[in-house]
N, C-alpha and C positions, 0 to 999 in steps of 0.2 A: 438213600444210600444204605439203611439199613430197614430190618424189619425185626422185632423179636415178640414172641408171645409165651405170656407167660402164667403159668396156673400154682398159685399157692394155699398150699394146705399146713395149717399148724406149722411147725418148724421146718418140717419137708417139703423144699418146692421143685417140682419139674419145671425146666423149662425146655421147649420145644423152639429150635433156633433154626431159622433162617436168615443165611449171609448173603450178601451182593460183594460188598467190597471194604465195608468197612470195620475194624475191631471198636467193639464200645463197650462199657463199662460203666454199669451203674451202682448206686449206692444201696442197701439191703433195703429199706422199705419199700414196697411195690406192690399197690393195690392189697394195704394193709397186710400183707404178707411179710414172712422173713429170709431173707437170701439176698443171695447177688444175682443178678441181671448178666450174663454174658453171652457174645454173638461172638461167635469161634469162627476164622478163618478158614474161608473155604470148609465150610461144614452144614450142613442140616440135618441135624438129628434131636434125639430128646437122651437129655441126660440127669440125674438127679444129684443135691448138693444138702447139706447139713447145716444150718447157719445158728450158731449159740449168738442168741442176745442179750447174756447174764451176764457173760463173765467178763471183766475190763472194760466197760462201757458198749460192749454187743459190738454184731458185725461181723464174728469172727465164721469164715468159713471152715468145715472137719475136711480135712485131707487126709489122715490118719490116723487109725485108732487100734489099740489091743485093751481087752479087760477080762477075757475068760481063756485065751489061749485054743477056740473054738475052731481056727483059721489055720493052715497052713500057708506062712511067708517065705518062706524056701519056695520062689518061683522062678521062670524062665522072665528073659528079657521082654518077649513078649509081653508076658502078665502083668509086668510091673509097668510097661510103656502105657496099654490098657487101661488100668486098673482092674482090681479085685474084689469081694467081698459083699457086703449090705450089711444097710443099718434098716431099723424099722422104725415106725415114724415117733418113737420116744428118743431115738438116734442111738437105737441099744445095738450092739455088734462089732466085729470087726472089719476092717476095711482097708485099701488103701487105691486112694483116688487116680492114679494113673501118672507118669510124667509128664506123656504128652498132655495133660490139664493142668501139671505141676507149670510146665513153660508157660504155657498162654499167659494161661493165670498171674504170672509174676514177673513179666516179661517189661512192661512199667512201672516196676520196683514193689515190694508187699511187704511186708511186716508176718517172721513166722512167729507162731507162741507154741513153745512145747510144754506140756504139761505132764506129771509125773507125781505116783501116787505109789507109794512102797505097800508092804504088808500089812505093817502096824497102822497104816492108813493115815501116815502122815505125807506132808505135800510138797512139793514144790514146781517153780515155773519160769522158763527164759526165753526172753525175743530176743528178735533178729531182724533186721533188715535180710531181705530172702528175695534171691532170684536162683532161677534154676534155667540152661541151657537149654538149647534145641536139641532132638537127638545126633543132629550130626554133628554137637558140641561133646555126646557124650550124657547129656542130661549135668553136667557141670555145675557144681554148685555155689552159691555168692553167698556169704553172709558175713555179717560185721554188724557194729554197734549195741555188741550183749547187755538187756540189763537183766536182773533178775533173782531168784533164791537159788535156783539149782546147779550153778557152778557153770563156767563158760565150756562147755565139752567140743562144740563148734569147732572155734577159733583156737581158743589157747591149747587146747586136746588134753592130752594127759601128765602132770609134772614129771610124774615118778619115770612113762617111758619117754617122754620128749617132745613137743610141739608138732619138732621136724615131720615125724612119725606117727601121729596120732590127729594131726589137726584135720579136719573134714572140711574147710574152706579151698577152693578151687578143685576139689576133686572130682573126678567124672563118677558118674555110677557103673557101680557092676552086681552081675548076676553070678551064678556058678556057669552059667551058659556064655557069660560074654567077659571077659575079665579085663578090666580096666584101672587096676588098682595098683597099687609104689612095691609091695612083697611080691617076692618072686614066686610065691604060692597064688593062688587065687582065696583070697578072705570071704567073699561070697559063699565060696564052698562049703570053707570051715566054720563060719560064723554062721551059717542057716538061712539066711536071707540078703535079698538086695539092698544096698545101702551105699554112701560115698566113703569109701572106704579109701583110707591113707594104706601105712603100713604097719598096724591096721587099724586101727579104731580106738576113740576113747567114747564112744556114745554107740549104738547099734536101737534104735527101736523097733528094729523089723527082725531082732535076732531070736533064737529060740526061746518059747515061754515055760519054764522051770516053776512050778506053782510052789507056794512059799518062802520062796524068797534068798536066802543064800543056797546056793549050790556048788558042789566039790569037780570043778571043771575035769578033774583025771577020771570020775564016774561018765563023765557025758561027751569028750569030744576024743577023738583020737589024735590028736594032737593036743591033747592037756590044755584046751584055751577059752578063754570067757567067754562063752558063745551066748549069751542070754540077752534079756531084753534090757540091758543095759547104759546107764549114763553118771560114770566112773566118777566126777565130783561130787555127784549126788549120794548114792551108796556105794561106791567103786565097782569092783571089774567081774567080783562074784557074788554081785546080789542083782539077782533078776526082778522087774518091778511087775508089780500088777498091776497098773493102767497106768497107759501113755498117749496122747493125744499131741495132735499134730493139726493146726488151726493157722487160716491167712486172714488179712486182709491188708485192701491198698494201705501204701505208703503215701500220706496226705503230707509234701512239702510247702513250705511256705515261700 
């Protein structure tokens, strides 16, 4: 029913997938190797994945990352459906893994962990139960069951501007190219990058990277608006962070 092969190298593994008919999913170890194992519908290709086995008992796939600001994420629909970027095999770079690999991937429910690192180089981190929509969903996003240090920005959104307003649970994705979002503006635009924007955001980690850390929103957006790489419980709305990380892996029910 199915076939997949697979070549692992240190934390970087390709895998090179051929489908018949069946989606399968296995667990990171694999011929002493680190990663997940997946066979994508209707696909054969090679595609490469990141797998940390450090952090919270290992397992966790990179789906997203910023740490030098090297990348432009201000991209079209396209790019973001794709994905963008590279890492290299210490998993240094930026990147962002695609949605059509966001859906697959979470489509039997995953567990996200975002990670955030400010200037002073202090930390913090929150899951999620995480699924993400097909594109003719919108790319729609699921999340619920926060636990963590860095403030629920997901779900609860922002106190100061409103839940209603700011939560990033059920919202579709949008680009500057494709606007899908609650503001009668397009937040993609103004904010710099693709992301499930309400109206508009209490988290953005694909927004623009502002090196240092607070920055004076009236210097940088023409519309006077927090447009950085921001997640507003953690350092609020005008401090941009310097590393953020975006990690799955399956959701194990009992």
């Amino acid at each position: 029913n199915y076939f997949c092969e697979v070549t692992c190298t240190s934390f970087l593994t390709v895998f090179k997938i051929h489908f018949f008919h069946l989606f399968f999913l296995l667990d990171c170890e694999f011929h002493g190797g680190r990663g997940f194992v997946y066979c994508l519908p209707g696909s054969s290709k090679i595609f490469s994945v990141y797998c940390d086995q450090e952090t919270s008992l290992g397992g966790w796939l990179l789906i997203q990352q910023r740490m030098d600001g090297s990348l432009n994420f201000n991209r079209t629909w396209q790019d973001y459906k794709r994905g963008f970027g590279s890492l290299n095999d210490k998993g240094e770079g930026e990147f962002w893994l695609g949605n059509d690999y966001l859906h697959l991937l979470t489509q039997r429910g995953s567990i996200l962990r975002v990670e955030l690192e400010d200037w002073d180089g202090k930390g913090a981190y929150a899951e999620y139960h995480f699924r993400v929509g097909s594109e003719e969903e919108g790319y729609a996003l699921q999340v619920s069951s926060y636990t963590g240090t860095a403030g629920d920005a997901l779900v609860e959104g922002s106190v100061e501007e409103g839940s209603e307003y700011t939560s990033h649970n059920g919202m579709q994705f949008s680009t500057f190219d494709r606007d899908a979002d609650q503001w009668e503006e397009n937040c993609a635009e103004v904010y710099g990058g693709g992301w499930w924007y309400n109206n508009c955001q209490a988290a953005n980690l694909n927004g623009i990277y502002y090196a240092g850390g607070s920055y004076d929103p009236r210097n940088n957006s023409p519309y006077e608006i927090e447009n950085g790489v921001v997640w507003v419980p953690f350092r609020g709305a005008d401090y941009s962070l310097r590393v953020v990380r975006m990690k799955i892996k399956p959701l194990v029910t009992q």
